[in-house]
C-alpha positions as CSV (number, residue, x, y, z in Angstrom):
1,X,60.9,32.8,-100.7
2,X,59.5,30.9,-97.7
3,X,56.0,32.9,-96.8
4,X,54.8,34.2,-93.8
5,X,53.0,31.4,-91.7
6,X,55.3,29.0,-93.2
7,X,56.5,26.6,-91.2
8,X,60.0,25.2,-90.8
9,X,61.4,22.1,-88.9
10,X,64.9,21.1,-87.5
11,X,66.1,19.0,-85.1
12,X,68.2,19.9,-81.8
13,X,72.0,19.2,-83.5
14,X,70.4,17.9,-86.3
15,X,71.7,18.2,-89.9
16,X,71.6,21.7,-91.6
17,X,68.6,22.4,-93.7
18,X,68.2,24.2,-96.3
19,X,65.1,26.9,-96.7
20,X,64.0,29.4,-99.0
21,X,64.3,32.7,-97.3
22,X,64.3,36.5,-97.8
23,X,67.7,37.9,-96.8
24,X,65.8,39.9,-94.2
25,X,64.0,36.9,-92.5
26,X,67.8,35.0,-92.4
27,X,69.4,37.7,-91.0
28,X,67.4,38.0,-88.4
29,X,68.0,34.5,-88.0
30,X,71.3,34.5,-88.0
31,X,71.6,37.8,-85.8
32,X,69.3,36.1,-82.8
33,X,71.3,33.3,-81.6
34,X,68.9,30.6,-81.9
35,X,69.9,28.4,-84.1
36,X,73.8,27.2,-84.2
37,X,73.8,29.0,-87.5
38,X,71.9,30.4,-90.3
39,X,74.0,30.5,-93.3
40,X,73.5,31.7,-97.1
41,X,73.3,28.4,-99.0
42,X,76.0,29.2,-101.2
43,X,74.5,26.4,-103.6
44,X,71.0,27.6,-103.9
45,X,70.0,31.5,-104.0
46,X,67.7,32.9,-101.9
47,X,68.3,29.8,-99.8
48,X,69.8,29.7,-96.6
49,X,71.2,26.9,-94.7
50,X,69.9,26.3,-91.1
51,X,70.9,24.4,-88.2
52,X,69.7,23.5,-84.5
53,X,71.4,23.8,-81.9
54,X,70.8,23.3,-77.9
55,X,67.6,25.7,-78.3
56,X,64.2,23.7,-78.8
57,X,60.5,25.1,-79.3
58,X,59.2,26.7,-81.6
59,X,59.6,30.6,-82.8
60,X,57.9,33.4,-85.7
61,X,60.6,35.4,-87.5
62,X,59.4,38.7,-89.3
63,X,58.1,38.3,-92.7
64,X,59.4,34.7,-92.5
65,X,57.9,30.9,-91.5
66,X,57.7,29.5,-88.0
67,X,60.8,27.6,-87.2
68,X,60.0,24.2,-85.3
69,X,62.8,22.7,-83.5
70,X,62.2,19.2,-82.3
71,X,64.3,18.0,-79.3
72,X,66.6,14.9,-79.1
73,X,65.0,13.7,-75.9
74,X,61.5,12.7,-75.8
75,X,59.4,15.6,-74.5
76,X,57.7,14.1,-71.2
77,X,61.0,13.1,-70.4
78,X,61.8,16.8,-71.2
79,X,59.4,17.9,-69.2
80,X,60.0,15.8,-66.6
81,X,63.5,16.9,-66.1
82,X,62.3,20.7,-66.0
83,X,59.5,19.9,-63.2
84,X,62.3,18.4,-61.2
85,X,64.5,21.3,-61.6
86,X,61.4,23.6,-60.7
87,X,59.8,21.4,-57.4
88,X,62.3,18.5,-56.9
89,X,60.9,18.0,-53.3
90,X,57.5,16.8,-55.3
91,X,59.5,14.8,-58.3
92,X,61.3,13.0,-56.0
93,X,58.5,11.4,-54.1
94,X,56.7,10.8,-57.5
95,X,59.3,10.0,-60.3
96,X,56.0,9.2,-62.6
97,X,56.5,11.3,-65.8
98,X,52.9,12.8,-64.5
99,X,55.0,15.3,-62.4
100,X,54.2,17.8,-65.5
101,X,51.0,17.0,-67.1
102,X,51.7,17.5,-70.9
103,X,48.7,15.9,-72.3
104,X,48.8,14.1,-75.5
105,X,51.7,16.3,-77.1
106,X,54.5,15.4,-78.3
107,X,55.9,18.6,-79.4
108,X,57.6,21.1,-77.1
109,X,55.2,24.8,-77.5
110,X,51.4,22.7,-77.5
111,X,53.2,20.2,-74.5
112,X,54.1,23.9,-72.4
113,X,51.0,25.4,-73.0
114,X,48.8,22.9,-71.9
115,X,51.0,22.1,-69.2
116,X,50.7,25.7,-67.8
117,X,47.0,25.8,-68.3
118,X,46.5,22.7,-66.5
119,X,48.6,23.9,-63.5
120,X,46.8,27.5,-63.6
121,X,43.3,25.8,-63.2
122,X,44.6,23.4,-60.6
123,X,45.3,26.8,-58.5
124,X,42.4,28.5,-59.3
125,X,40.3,25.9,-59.0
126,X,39.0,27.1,-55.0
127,X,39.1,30.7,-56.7
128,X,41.9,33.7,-57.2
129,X,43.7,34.1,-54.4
130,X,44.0,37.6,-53.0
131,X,46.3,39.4,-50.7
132,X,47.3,42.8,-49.3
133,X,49.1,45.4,-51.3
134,X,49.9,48.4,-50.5
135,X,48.5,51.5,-52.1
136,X,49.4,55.1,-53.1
137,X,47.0,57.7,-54.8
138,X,45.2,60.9,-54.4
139,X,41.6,60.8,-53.1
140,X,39.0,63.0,-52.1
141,X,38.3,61.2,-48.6
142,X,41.0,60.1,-46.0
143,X,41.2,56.5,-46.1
144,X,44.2,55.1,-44.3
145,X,47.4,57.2,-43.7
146,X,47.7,60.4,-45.3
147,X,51.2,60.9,-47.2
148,X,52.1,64.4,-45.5
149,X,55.5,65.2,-47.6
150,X,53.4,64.2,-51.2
151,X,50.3,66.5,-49.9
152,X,52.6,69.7,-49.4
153,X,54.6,69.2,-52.6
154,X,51.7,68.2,-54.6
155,X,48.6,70.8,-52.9
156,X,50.1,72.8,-50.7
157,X,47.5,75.2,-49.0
158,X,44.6,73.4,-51.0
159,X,42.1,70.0,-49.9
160,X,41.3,67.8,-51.2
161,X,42.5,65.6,-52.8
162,X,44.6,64.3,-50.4
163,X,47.7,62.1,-50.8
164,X,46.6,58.8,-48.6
165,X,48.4,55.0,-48.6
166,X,46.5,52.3,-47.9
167,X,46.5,48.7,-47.9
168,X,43.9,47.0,-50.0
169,X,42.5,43.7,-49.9
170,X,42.9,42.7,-53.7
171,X,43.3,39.8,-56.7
172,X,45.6,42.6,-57.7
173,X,49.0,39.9,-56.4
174,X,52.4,39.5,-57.5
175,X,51.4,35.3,-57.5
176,X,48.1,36.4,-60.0
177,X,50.1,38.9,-62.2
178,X,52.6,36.0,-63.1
179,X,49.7,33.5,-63.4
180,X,48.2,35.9,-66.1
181,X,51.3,37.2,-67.6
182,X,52.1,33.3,-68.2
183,X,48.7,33.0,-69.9
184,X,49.3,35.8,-72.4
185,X,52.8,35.0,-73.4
186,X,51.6,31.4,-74.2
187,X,48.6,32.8,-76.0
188,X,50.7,35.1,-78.7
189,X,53.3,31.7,-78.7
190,X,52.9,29.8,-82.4
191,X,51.5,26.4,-82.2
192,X,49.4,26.6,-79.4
193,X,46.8,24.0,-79.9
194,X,43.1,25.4,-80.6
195,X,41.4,23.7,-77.3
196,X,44.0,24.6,-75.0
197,X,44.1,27.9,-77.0
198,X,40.7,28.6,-75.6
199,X,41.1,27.3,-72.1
200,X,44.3,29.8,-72.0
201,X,42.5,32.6,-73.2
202,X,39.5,31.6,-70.1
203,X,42.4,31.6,-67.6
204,X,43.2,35.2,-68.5
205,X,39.6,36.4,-67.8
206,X,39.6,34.4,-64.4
207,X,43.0,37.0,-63.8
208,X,41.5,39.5,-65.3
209,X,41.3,42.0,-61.8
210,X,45.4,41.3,-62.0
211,X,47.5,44.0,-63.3
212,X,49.8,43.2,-66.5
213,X,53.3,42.7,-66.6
214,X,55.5,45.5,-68.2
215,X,57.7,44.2,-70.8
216,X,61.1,44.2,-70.0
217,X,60.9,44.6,-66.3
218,X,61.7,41.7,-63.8
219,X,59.0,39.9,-62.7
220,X,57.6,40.7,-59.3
221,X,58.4,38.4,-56.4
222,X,56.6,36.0,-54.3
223,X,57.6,33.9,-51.4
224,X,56.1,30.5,-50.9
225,X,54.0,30.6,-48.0
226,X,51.1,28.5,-46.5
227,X,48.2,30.7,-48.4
228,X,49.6,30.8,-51.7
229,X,50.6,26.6,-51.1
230,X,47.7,25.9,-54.0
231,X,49.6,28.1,-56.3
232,X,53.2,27.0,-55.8
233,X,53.2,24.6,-59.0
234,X,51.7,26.9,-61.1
235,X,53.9,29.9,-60.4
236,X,57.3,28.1,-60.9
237,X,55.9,26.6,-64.3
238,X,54.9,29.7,-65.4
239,X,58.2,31.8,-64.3
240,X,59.8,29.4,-66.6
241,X,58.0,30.8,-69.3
242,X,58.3,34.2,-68.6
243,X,62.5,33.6,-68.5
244,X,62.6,31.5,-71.1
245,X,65.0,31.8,-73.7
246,X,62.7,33.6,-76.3
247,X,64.5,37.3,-76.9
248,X,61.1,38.5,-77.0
249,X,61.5,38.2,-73.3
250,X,65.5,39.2,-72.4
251,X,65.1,41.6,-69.4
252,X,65.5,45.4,-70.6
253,X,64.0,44.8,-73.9
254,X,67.7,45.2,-75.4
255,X,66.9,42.9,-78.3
256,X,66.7,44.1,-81.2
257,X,64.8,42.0,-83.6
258,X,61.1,41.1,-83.1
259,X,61.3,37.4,-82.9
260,X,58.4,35.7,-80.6
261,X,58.1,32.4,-79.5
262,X,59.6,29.6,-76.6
263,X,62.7,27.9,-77.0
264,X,64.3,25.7,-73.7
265,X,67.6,25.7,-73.9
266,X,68.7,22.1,-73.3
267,X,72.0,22.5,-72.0
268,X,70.9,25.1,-69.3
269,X,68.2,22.4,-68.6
270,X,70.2,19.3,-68.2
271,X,72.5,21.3,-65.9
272,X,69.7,22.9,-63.6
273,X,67.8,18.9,-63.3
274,X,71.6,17.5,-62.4
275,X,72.8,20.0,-60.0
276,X,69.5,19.6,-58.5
277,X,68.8,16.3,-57.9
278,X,72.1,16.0,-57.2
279,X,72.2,18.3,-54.8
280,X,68.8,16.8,-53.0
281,X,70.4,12.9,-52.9
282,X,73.6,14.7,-51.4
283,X,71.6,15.5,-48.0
284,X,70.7,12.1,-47.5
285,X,74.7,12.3,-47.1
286,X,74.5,15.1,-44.9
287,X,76.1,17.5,-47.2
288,X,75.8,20.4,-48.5
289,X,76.2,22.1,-51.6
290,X,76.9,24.9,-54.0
291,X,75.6,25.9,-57.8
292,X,77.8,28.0,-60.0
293,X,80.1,28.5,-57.2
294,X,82.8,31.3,-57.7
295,X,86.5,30.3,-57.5
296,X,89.4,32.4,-58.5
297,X,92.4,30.4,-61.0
298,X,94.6,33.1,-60.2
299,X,96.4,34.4,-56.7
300,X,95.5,37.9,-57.7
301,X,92.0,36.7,-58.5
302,X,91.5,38.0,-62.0
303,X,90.6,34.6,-64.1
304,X,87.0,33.3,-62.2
305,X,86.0,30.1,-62.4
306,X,82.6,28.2,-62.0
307,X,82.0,24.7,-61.4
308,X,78.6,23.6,-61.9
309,X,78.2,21.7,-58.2
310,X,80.6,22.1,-54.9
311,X,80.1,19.6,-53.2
312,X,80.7,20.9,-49.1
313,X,81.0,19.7,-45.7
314,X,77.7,19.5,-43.6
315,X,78.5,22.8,-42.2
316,X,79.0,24.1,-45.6
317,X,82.6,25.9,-44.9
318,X,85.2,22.9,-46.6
319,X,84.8,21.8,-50.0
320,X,84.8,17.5,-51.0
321,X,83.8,17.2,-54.0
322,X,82.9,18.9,-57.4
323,X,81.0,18.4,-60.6
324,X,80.0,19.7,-63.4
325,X,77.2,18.7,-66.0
326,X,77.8,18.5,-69.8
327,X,74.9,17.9,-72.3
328,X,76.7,16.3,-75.1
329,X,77.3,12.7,-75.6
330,X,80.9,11.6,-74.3
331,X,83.1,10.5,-77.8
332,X,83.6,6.9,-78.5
333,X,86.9,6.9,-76.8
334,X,85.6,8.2,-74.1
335,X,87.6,11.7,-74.5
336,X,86.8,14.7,-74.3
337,X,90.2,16.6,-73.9
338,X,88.9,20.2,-73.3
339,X,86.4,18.9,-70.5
340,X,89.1,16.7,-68.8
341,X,91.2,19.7,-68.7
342,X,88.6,21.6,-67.0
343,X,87.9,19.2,-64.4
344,X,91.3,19.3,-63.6
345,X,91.3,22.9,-63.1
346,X,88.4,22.6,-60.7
347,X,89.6,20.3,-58.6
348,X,93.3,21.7,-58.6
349,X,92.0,25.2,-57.1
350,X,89.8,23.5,-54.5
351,X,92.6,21.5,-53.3
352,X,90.3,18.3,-54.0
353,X,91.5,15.0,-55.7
354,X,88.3,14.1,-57.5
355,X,86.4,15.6,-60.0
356,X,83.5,14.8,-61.6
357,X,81.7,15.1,-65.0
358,X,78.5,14.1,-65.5
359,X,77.7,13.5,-69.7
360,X,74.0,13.4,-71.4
361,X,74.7,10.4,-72.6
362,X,78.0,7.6,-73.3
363,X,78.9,3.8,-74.0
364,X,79.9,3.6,-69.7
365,X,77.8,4.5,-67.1
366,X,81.4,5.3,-65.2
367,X,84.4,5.3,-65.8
368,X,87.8,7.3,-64.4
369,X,91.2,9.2,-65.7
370,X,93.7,8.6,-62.9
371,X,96.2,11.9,-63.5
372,X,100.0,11.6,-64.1
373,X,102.4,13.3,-61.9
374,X,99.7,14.0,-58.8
375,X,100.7,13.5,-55.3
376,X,99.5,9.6,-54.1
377,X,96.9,9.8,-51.1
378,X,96.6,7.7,-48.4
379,X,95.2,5.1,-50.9
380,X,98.0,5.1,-53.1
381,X,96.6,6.6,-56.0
382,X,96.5,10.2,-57.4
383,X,93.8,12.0,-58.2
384,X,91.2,11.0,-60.9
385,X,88.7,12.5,-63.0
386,X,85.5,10.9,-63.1
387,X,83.0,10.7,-66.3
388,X,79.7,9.5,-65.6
389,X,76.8,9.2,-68.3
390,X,72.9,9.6,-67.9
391,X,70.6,7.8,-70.2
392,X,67.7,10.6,-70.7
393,X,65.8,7.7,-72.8
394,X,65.5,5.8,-69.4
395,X,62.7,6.0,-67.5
396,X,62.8,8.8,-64.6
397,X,62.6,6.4,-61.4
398,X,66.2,4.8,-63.2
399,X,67.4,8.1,-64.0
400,X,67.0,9.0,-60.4
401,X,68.3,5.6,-58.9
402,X,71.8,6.6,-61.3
403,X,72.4,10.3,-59.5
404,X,71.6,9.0,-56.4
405,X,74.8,6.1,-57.7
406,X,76.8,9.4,-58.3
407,X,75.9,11.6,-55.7
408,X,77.0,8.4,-53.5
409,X,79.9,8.4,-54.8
410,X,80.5,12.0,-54.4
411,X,79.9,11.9,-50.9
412,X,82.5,8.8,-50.8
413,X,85.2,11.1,-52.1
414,X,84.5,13.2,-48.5
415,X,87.9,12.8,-46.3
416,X,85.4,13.3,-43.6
417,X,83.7,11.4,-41.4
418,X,80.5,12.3,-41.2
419,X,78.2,12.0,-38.0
């Protein structure tokens, strides 16, 4: 059997690999959803067969090894797809791959943790910001407003204490309780490197005067503002890792296996950087648009639908336009029947004649499906479904320069003028 502190390493959609495991560590496994599967090797007892799928990181079963998943796409290029998701205003006037420092790593948990660390110094570094907060409690002096309904039901006939609220000038902030939640999750993570380690664990005592986070509650809200500009970076980077995909950290605490650690989940990531840099070269256009946008199949409005990216009219009210982003490479042939399909649907309930799907990666940078038995426009032709690929191995200024080719010709589909 495969011992605790063990390690094990896969690859995102990589071949299955088989492990020596206790049937209690491969259950759990099996049971958490982060792998595409976690099988009995029906060819070797007491090992089971295990296979990657979109999740990458790096998690600690109980009573079994750390599993390492590796990802497909290099990880500053990883990264810099997630810090363009989180601030694409910055990313897009620096398409460097330093928009997320990541060090030296190469491997997804050690890249994170000194990513976060480096941002959380960077916002302390003209000290811990502090704020207003209201607060409630029983004291034996009057110190702001008393609370009259808690003092009768509380002491009725009897002072002090009295029941006051106050506001208090305090590090005690929603911005510094995510800071230092961040810092502890990445602390318990596996693989955190020893020096950043230790740079972590000095962060936390810098937030120390900021409350901790309850498990399984939602994390308290900010809103950007000029004081808390300094912090901005930090606090979207590190809400990232407090809703990542590790169950450790599913809101409610409903999961029920003890599995820690950080996994991205690169098909939720490839869709938030293309909708979003989509999105931001679409109002160069003067457009607007929509993500996961609610449509109805059905007249009665049973059978939803949810396109990645509507594509709307400066004004937002008419749709042009939609896409929707698939992280899988597009087949030799350049079919993928079940997508195609899809895309169809979309743009058949918005009344549109384009539609647009945007691959990880394919033989064609573009290519179209005009479709049989649609209604010609004023152009003659029907209506066509577009396939569009993305080289992630290309540098980020060139990944850039190819959605702002697509979101052009998005806005091109627009029957429109535009002013």
């Amino acid at each position: 059997m495969t011992e605790p502190g063990s390690e094990v390493s896969l690859r995102e959609y990589g071949p299955a690999v088989s492990v020596p495991l206790s049937a209690e560590a491969g259950r759990a496994l099996a049971a958490s959803g982060i792998l595409q599967s976690a099988t009995p090797d029906p060819g070797r007892i007491g090992h089971w067969l295990l296979r990657a799928g979109s999740r990458v990181g790096a998690v600690r079963t109980p009573g079994g090894p750390v599993v390492r998943i590796m990802p497909k796409t290099p990880v500053s290029r990883l990264f810099f797809l997630l810090g363009f998701s989180l601030d694409p205003a910055r990313a897009w006037r620096d398409s460097r791959e330093g928009t997320v420092d990541t060090g030296a790593y190469d491997d997804v948990v050690p890249a994170l943790a000194h990513a976060v660390e480096r941002q959380i110094d960077g916002a302390l570094r003209r000290g811990v910001l502090q704020g207003y907060r209201e607060v409630e409690e029983s004291a034996l002096v009057v110190r702001g407003r008393l609370r009259e309904a808690e003092q009768i039901r509380r002491h009725f006939g009897r002072t002090p204490p009295v029941e006051i609220v106050y506001d208090a000038y305090t590090a005690d902030t929603a911005e510094n309780r995510i800071l230092r939640a961040a810092t502890e999750r990445l602390l318990r993570l596996p693989d955190v490197p020893g020096p950043v380690r230790r740079r972590l664990a000095h962060q936390r005592v810098r937030l120390a005067d900021a409350q901790p986070l309850v498990r399984g509650q939602e994390l308290p809200r900010w809103q950007p503002s000029r004081l808390n500009s300094r912090y901005q970076s930090a606090l979207r980077l590190a809400e990232a890792v407090l809703r990542g995909t590790s169950p450790e950290h599913r809101p409610g605490g409903t999961d029920p296996l003890t599995v820690d650690g950080f996994l991205f989940d690169m098909n939720q990531l490839f869709e938030d950087f293309v909708t979003v840099a989509l999105g931001e070269a679409l109002r160069e256009h003067d457009l607007t648009t929509r993500r996961q946008d609610v449509h109805h199949l059905d007249v009665a409005g049973l059978v939803r639908i949810r396109p990645d990216l509507v594509v709307r009219t400066g004004d937002g009210r008419a749709p042009l336009a939609v896409a929707d982003a698939k992280y899988k490479v597009e087949k030799g042939d350049g079919l993928l029947n079940a997508d195609l399909y899809q895309a169809l649907t979309y743009a058949t309930v918005l009344g549109l004649r384009e539609a647009h799907l945007v691959y990880a990666a394919g033989r064609r940078p573009e290519h179209f499906h005009e479709v049989h038995g649609t209604a010609a426009g004023r152009d003659g032709r029907g209506m066509r479904i577009y396939q569009h690929s993305l080289d992630l191995s290309s540098d980020p200024a060139q990944l850039l320069a190819s959605l702002r080719h697509i979101a052009a010709r998005l806005a091109e589909s627009s029957p429109h003028p535009r002013s």
